[in-house]
Structure formats: C-alpha cells, structure tokens
C-alpha positions as CSV (number, residue, x, y, z in Angstrom):
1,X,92.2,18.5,-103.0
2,X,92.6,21.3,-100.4
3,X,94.8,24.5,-100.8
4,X,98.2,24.0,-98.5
5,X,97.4,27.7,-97.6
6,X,100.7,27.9,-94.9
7,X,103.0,27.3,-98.2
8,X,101.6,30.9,-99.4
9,X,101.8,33.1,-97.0
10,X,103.8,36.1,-97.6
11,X,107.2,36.3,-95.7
12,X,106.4,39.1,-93.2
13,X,103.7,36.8,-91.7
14,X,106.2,34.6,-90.1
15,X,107.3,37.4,-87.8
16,X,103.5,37.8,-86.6
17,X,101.8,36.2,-83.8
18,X,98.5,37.1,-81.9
19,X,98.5,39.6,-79.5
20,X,98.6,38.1,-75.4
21,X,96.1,40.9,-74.2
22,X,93.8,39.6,-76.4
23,X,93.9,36.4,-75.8
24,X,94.0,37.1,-72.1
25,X,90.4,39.1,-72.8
26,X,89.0,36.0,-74.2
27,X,90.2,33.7,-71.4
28,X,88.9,36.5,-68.7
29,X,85.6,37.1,-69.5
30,X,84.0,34.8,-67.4
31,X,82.3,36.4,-64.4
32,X,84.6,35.2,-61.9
33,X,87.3,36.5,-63.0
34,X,88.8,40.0,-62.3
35,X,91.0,41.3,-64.6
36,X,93.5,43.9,-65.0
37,X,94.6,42.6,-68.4
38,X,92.9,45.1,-71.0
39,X,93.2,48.4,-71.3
40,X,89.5,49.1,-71.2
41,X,87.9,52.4,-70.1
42,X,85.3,52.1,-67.6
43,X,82.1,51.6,-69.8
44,X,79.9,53.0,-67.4
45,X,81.6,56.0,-68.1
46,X,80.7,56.1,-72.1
47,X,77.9,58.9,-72.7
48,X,75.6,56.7,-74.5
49,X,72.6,59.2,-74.0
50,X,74.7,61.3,-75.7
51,X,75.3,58.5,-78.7
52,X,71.8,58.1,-78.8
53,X,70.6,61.6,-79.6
54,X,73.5,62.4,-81.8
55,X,72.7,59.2,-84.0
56,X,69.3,60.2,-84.3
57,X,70.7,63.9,-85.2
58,X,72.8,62.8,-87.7
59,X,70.4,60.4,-89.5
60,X,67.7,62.5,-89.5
61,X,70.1,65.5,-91.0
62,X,72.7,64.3,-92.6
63,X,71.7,60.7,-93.0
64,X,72.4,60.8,-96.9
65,X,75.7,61.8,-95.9
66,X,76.9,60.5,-93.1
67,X,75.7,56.8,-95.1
68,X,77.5,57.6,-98.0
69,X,81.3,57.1,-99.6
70,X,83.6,60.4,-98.3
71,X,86.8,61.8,-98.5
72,X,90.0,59.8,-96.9
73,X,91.2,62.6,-94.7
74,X,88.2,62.4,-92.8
75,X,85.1,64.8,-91.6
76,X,85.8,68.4,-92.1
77,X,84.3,69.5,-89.0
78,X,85.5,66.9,-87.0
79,X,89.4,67.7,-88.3
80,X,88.5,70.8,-87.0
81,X,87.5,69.9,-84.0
82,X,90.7,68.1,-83.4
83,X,92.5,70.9,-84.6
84,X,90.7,73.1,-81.9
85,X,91.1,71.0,-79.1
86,X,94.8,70.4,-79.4
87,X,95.8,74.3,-79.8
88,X,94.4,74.2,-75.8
89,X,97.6,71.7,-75.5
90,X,100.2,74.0,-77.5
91,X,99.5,72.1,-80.8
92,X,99.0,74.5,-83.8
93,X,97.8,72.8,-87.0
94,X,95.4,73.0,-90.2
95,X,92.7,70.6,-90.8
96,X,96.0,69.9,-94.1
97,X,97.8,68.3,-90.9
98,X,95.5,65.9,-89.8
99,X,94.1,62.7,-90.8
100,X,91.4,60.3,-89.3
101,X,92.3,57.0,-89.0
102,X,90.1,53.9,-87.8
103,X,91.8,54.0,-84.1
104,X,95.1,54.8,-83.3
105,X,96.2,51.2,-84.6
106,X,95.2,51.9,-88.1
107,X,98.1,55.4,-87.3
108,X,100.3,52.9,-86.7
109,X,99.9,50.5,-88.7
110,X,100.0,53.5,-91.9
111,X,103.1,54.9,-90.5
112,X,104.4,51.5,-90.5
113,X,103.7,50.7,-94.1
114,X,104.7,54.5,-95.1
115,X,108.6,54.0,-93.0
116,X,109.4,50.9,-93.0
117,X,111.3,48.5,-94.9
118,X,112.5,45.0,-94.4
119,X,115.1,45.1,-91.6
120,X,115.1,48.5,-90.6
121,X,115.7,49.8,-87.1
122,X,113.3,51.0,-84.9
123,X,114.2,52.7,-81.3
124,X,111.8,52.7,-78.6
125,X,111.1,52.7,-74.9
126,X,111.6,49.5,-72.6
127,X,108.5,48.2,-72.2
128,X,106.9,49.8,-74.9
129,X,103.3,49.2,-75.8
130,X,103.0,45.6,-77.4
131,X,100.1,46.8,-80.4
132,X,103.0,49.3,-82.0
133,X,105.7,46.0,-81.9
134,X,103.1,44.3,-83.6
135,X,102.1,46.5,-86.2
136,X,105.6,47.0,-87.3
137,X,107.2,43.0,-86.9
138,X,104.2,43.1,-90.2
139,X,106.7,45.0,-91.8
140,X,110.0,43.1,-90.7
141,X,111.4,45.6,-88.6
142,X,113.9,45.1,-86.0
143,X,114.3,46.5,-82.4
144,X,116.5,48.8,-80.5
145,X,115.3,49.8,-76.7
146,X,115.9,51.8,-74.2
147,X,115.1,52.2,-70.2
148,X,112.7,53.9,-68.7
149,X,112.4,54.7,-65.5
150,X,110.2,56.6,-62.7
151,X,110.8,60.3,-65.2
152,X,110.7,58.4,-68.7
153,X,113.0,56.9,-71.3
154,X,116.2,57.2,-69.8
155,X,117.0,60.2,-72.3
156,X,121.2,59.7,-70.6
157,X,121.6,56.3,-72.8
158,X,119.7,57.3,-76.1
159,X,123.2,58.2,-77.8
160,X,124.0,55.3,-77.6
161,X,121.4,53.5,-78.8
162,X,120.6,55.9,-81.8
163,X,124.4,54.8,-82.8
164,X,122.6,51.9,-84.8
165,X,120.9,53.7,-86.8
166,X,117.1,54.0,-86.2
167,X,114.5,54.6,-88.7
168,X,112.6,56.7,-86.3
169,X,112.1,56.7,-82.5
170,X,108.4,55.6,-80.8
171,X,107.6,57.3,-77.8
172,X,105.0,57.4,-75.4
173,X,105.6,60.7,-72.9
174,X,102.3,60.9,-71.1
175,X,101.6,57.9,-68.6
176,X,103.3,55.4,-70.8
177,X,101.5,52.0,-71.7
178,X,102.6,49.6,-70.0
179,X,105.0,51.4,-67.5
180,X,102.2,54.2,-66.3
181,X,105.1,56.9,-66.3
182,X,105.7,60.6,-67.6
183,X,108.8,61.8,-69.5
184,X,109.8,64.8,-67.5
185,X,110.2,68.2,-69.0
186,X,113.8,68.2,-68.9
187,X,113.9,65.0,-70.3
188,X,112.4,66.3,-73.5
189,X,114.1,69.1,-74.0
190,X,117.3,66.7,-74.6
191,X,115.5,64.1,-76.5
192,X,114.1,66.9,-79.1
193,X,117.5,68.3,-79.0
194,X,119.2,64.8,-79.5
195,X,116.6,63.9,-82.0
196,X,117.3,67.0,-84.2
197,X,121.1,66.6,-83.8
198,X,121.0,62.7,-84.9
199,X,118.7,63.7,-87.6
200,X,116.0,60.8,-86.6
201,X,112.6,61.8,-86.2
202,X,109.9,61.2,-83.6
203,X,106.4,59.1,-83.5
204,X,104.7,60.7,-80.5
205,X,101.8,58.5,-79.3
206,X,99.5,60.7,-76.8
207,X,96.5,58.5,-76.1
208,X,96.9,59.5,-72.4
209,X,97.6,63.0,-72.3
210,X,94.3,64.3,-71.7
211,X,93.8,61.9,-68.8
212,X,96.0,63.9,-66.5
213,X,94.9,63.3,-62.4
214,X,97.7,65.5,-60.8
215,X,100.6,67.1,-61.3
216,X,101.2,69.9,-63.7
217,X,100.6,69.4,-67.3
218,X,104.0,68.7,-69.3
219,X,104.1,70.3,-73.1
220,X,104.2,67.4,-76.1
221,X,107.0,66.8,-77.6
222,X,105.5,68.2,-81.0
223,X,105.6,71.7,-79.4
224,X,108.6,71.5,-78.0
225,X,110.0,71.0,-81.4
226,X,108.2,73.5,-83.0
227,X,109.7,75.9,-80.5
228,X,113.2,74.9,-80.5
229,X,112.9,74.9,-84.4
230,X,111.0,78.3,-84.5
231,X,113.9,79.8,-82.9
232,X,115.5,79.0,-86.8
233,X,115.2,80.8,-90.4
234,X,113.3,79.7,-92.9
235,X,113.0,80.0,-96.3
236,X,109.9,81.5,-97.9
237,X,109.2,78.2,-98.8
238,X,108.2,77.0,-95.8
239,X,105.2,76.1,-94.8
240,X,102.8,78.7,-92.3
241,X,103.1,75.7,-89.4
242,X,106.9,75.2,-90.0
243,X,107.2,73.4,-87.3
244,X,105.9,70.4,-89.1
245,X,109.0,70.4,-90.8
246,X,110.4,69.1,-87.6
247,X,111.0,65.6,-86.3
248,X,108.0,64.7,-84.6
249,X,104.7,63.3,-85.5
250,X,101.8,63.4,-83.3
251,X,99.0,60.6,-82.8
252,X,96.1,60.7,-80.7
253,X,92.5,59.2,-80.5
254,X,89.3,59.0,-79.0
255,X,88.9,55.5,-77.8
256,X,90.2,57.0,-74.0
257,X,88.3,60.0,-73.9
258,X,84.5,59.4,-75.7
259,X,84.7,55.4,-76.5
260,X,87.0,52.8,-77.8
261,X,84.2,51.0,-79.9
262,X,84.4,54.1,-82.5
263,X,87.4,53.3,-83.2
264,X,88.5,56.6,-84.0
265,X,91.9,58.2,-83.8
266,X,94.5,60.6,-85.9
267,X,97.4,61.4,-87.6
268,X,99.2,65.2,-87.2
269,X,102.0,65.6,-89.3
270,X,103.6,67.9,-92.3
271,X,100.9,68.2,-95.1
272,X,103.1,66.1,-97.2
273,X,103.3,63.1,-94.9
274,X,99.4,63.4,-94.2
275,X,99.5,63.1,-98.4
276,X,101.5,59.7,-98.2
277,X,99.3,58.9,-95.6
278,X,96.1,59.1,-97.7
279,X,97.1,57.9,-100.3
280,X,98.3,54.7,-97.9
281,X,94.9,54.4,-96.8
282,X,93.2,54.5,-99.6
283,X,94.6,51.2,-100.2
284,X,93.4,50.0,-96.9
285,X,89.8,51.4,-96.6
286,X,89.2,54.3,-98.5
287,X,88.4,56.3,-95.7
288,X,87.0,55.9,-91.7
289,X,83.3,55.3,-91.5
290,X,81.6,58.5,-92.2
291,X,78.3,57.9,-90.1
292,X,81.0,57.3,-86.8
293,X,82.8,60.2,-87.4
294,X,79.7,62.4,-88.0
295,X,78.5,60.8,-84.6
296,X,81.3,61.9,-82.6
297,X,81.5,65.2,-83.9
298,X,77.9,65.9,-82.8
299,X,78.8,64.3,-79.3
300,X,82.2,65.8,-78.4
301,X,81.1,69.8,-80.0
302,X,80.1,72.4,-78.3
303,X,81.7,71.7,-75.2
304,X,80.6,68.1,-74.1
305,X,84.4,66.6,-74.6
306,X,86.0,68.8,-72.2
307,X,83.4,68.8,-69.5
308,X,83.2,64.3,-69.8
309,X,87.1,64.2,-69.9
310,X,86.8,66.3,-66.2
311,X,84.3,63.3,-65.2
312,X,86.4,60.7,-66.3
313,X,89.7,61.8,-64.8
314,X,87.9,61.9,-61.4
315,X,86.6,58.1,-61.4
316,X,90.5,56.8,-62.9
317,X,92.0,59.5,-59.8
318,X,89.7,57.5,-57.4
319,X,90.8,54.2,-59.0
320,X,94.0,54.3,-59.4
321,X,94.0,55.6,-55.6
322,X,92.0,52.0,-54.7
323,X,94.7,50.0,-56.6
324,X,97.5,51.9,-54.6
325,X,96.2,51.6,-51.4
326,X,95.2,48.1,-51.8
327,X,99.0,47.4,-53.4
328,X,100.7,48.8,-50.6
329,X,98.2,46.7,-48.0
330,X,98.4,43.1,-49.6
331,X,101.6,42.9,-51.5
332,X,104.4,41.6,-50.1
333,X,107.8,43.3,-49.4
334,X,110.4,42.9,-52.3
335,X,107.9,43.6,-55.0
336,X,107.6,47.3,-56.5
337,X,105.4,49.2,-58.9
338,X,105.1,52.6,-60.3
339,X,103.0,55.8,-59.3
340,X,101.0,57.1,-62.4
341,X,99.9,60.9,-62.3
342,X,96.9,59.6,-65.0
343,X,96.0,57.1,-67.7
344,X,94.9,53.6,-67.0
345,X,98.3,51.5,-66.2
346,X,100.4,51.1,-63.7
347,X,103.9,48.4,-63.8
348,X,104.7,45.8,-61.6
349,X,107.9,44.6,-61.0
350,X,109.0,41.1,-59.1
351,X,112.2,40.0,-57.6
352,X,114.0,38.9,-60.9
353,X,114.1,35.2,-60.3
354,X,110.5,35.1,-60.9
355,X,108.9,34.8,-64.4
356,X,105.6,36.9,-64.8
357,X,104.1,34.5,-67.1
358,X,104.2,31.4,-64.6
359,X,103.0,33.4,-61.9
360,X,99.8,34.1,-64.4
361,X,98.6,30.6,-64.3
362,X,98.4,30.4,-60.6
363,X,97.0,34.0,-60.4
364,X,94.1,32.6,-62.7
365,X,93.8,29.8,-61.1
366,X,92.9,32.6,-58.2
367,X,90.3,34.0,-60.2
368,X,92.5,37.2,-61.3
369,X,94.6,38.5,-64.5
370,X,97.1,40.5,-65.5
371,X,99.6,41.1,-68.6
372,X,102.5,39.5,-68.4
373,X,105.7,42.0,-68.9
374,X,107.3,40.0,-71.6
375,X,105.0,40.9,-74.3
376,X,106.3,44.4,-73.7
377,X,109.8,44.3,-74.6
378,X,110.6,44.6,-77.8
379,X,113.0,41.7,-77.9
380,X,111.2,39.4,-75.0
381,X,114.3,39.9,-73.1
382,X,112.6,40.4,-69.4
383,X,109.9,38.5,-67.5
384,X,110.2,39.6,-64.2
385,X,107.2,42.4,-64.7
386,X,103.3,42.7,-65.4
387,X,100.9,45.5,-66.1
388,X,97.8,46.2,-64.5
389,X,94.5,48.3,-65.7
390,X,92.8,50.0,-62.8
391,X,90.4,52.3,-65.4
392,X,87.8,49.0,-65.6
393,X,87.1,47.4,-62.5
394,X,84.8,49.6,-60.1
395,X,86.7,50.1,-56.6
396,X,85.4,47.0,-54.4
397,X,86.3,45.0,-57.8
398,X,89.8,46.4,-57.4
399,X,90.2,45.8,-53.5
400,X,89.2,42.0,-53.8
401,X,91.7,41.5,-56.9
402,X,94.5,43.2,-55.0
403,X,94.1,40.9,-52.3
404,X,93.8,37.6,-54.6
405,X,97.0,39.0,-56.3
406,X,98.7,39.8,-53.2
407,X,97.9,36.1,-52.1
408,X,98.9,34.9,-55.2
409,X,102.5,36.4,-55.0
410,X,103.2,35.1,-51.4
411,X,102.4,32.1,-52.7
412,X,104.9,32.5,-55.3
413,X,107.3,34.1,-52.9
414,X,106.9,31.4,-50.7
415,X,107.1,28.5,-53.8
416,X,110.2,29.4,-54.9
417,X,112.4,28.5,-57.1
418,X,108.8,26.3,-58.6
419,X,107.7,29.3,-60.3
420,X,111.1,31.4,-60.8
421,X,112.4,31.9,-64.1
C-alpha cells in the first residue's frame, strides 16, 4: 500500500507554492519565444576564460582543499575580498561580519529561519521581490506593504504601517526588483531615522547596487546607520564596527556581477547574528561549496571584478536604452513604466481594468513573456502591472519583443472589457 504522503506534510507547506518566474522560464525556453520573464544576466557576458583558468589554478594548487569539507563562514580570502570591495561603497566590516551563503536565497531563506515565527509581521516594499515572499510564507509569516514610487518606498506612509508591529522591514534601495527604482537619499535618511525611533530593524538586499548606469551613486542604508549611530556613545563594550549594533543588515551576491550559476552570495551583519547564522547553516549544508568559492576568489582578485562590472554596466546601459526607446515607439498611450538608472528591471503598469496575467496568454500566444505583477505584492492585491528583464535579450531581440508586446497590448486595449480584470 502507498504512503498518503499529502497527510504528512508539515503545516508551513500549505502556505507554499512554486514560484511563477520559474515556471514562466520553463514554458519560455523554446526558441521562438522572447522573454523578459527571468532575471538573467546576459551569459555572453560571464568571463568563462576566466573560469577556466582559475579552475585549473585552483585544482592544480589547492585541489586537496578546495575538494574538501571547510569551515561554514566561508573562504578566508574570499570574505576578505568582500570585505574589501564593499569599504569602496562606505561599508566597513571584518571578515567576523560576513558570511557566504549559497546565493542570496540561501541569506534569505537563514534570516528567515533565524527571525521568524509563526504569524509574525513582516513590512516591505509594494511590489517587492517574489523569492523573499516566498522564502518567508516557509516560515508562516504575514505581510504588511507599503508604496513605492518613482524615488522608493513611499518613506511618508511607513508610520503607519510600522503601527502593526513588524518583525523587521525588507528593502530593496538600489534599482528595486521588480519596480527598477532607487530610494532617494533623502528618503533614507528618514527611513534609518524612523527605523531607529520604532526600534525595528532593516534587511537590506543590494544585488543591484554595483550595476549603477547613471546618476550619482546613493550611500546604503547600512552606512547611513552606522553614521547616524556613530554620532552616539558607547560603552567600552562595544564592538570596533559599532555600527553593527544598528538596525540594518546587509546582503549581497555575486550572481549579477561574475555569474548566477555559482550561486554565491553573503550575509553582513553584527558578529553575533553572523554566529546565529552559522550555526543555522550548519543545519542546512554545512557550509557553501569550497571548490566554487575558491574559484571566484581567483577570478574576481586582483582587480578583474571591478574592471568586468565597468563592461557589464555598459551592455545593460545600452539595453535598457533599446527597451526604452522601443517602449516609447510601440506602446500605446495610457500605459506607463518606470526609468531605471541600473540593474536589470524595469515596471509596467496598465490601465487598471486590465489584469496582467490574462494579457500573458495572448502575449505568448505572440511569441513573448513577461512576469505578471501579481506575484509581486505581498498580498496579491494588484494585477494591473508586469516586469520586464532587458539584461538577457541582445538589442534586435529586445526591438522585435517590444513591438510583439506593443501589438499585444493594442490588442488588449482594443478587446476590452475580454481581458480586463
């Protein structure tokens, strides 16, 4: 007799569900089709000459190693690599401050098993990017959102919404997945100095930060804390970095700047979170895979990071110009989008009697894709809005989906109320 396996699954499965972009990957990898969906780098741009030798390197150095069993917080010299590279950002932290993690949804997934409890509040942008809601509806937590708009969460309505009580807040300054937008400066000044006087503290999520196209560079939120806190006394107690006694921790990764497939990304927070933190993934898998992070180390030293990071921002600048240009060209009038300054996203929004996810069908049935808006929001409670990748497709790929998507929406436009919501 078979097992009735659905009977025993634990209780904080029922709030799962498979994530749409990855479905929508699955669907959209026939030729034919162009699609915006993922959030893929451009793999054309991955240094694989540069994986190549380094792989050799390491094998034929280290290979004993890099093959065997190490330490949870990860690769000395790559920690201190990290540690290096985010001081040129304002960042100051110890190798004791950081921890890899296998991508930056292993981060989240840790911080969600290390904060959150059966029913507990968490705040964050609306849209907000969908693999955070999903890691943390694992751990039964509940949603409270706020706006953003063209400068960021809409910092003049986070009062209220901290009234409820929030766990912690999850924010995404830097050309924000989905929405493509940038928290202003003046915008964080008042959400550190809200977040310090509500006593709730802040996961800053930087995948993007690095990936800047124009515009001048905006300090994290982790260093505006540190300042507004260093202003302060402290105790002899404290630690060197006091700022980590603040309300912010910091995640980044490399998946955006050397490859995705490494799945490689980290943790910066006080030396006793990092501690939780290790000891959370030692329950998950002991530690990230010490041949891959040997790997990157040997690619990204000596300088090769920075100068591929200038490379890459140049192709995204020119593609997310193509995307703009074609938008403004083929789309029709009552439908509006935003105007990244980097990263790889930018958000559309329809008129709001139309429903994003219908509009999907007949947009594949065009032979193009998108991600639906819906998946987004926290609570599912809009479907008039879609994201679109323009780091992936090459320019001419990106003029010719623009058009069928511009098509597409006429179509819509012109069906209506068929495909309104």
């Amino acid at each position: 007799m078979s097992t009735p396996w659905h009977h025993r699954y634990a209780q904080r499965t029922h709030g799962m569900g498979s994530s749409m972009i990855r479905e929508l990957l699955k669907l959209t990898q026939r030729p034919d089709i162009i699609s915006f969906a993922g959030g893929l780098p451009a793999p054309e741009m991955f240094p694989v000459e540069a994986f190549e030798a380094a792989s050799s390197r390491v094998l034929r150095q280290h290979g004993s190693e890099a093959l065997q069993y190490s330490t949870t917080e990860g690769y000395l010299p790559l920690r201190e690599l990290i540690v290096e590279k985010m001081g040129r950002y304002g960042i100051e932290a110890s190798v004791d401050n950081v921890l890899i993690t296998s991508g930056s949804q292993q981060a989240l997934d840790l911080i969600g098993k290390l904060l959150i409890n059966p029913g507990d509040l968490i705040l964050t942008e609306r849209p907000s990017y969908l693999g955070a809601l999903q890691a943390w509806r694992a751990y039964q937590a509940e949603y409270t959102s706020v706006p953003i708009d063209d400068d960021g969460l809409r910092v003049d309505l986070l009062e209220e919404a901290l009234c409820g009580g929030p766990k912690f807040m999850y924010v995404l300054p830097n050309f924000q997945n989905p929405g493509g937008v940038t928290l202003s400066y003046e915008r964080r000044l008042k959400l550190i100095d809200i977040a310090d006087r509500y006593g709730v503290p802040i996961i800053e999520d930087d995948p993007y930060g690095e990936l800047r196209f124009e515009g001048e560079h905006i300090p994290p939120l982790v260093v505006l804390d540190a300042d507004k806190l260093n202003g302060r006394q402290y105790t002899q107690n404290d630690e060197p970095h006091s700022y980590f006694k603040g309300n912010v921790i910091y995640m980044s990764t490399f998946s955006k700047t050397l490859a995705p497939g490494l799945r490689l990304g980290w943790i910066v927070a006080p030396k006793s979170v990092i501690q939780h933190c290790v000891m959370t993934k030692q329950g998950m898998d002991l530690h990230t895979s010490s041949f891959v992070q040997m790997v990157a180390y040997e690619v990204a030293k000596d300088g090769f990071l920075t100068a591929h990071v200038r490379k890459i921002r140049e192709v995204y600048r020119e593609r997310r110009d193509v995307m703009l240009a074609a938008m403004s060209e083929h789309f029709p009038s009552g439908v509006s989008w935003t105007r990244p300054q980097g990263g790889l996203f930018l958000w559309v929004t329809l008129p709001e009697e139309l429903d994003s996810t219908a509009v999907l069908e007949t947009a594949i049935a065009n032979k193009v894709a998108f991600v639906p808006g819906e998946t987004f929001y926290p609570n599912s409670d809009s479907h008039n809005s879609f994201r679109l990748n323009f780091s992936n497709a090459r320019p001419e790929e990106i003029e010719e989906g623009i058009a069928r998507l511009g098509q597409v929406l006429q179509t819509v436009l012109d069906a209506e109320p068929a495909l309104a919501f």
